[in-house]
C-alpha positions in Angstrom: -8.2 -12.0 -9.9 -11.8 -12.2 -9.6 -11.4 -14.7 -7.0 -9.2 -12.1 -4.6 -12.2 -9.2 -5.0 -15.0 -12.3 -4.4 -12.8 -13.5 -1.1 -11.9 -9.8 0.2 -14.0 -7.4 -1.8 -13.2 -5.4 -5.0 -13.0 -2.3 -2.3 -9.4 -3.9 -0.3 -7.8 -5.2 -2.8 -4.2 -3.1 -3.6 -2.4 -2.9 -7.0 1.1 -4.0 -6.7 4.1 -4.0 -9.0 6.9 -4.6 -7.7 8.7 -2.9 -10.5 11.9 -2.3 -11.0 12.5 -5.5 -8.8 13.1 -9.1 -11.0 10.0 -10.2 -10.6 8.2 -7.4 -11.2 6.6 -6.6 -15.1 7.2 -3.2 -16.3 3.9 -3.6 -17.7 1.5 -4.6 -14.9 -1.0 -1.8 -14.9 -1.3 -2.0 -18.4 -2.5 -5.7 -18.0 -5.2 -4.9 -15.5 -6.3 -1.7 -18.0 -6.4 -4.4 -21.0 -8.2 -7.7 -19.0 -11.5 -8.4 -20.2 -12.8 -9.9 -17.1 -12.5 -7.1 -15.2 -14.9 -4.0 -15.1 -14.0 -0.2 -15.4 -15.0 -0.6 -12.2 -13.0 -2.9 -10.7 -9.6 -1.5 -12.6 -10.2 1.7 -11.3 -10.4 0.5 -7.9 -7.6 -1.7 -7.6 -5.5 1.0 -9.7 -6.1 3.9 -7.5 -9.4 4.2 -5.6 -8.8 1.7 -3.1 -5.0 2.8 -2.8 -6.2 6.4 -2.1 -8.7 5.3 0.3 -6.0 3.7 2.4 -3.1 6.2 1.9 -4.8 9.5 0.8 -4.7 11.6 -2.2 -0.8 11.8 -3.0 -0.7 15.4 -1.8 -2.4 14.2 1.3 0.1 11.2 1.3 3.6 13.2 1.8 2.2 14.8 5.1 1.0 11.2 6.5 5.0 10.4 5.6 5.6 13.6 7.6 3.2 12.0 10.8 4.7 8.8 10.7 7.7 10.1 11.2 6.4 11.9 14.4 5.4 8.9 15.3 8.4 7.0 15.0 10.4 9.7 17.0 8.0 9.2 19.3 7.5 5.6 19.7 11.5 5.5 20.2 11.5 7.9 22.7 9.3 5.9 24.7 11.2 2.6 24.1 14.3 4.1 25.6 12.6 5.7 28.5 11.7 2.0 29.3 14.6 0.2 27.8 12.5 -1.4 25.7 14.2 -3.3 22.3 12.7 -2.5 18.9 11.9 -5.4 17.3 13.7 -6.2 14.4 16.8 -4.6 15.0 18.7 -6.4 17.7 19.0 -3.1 20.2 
């Protein structure tokens, strides 16, 4: 891990998961809270600080859910005015 935060920065890196998919470990952030290697820091960081600083506090994060929603409605609304296709869908 050292090597993602010495490539990108201990300030972009995300904490991920994936959980409760396969190949996902119920037990991930425990594992970054118990690595030796890896400063208060740095666990802090990759276990909320940086997520925050890219999403928002959670209260903060339910009305950017709200915006990009508004957003969406939007975007679509422009695509059919121009009979444009959204990607990924086949329309």
């Amino acid at each position: 891990m050292l090597w993602l935060f010495e490539l990108v920065g201990d300030d972009r890196a995300l904490f991920s998961s994936d959980f409760p998919h396969g190949e996902g470990r119920e037990n991930s952030a425990l594992e970054i809270l118990q690595r030796p290697d890896l400063s208060e820091t740095q666990r802090r960081k990759l276990l909320y600080d940086n997520t925050v600083g890219l999403f928002g506090e959670p209260w903060v994060a339910e009305k950017n859910i709200v915006v990009a929603q508004e957003v969406n409605i939007a975007l679509s609304k422009v695509l059919d005015r121009y009979s444009l296709p959204i990607e990924g869908t086949g329309s």
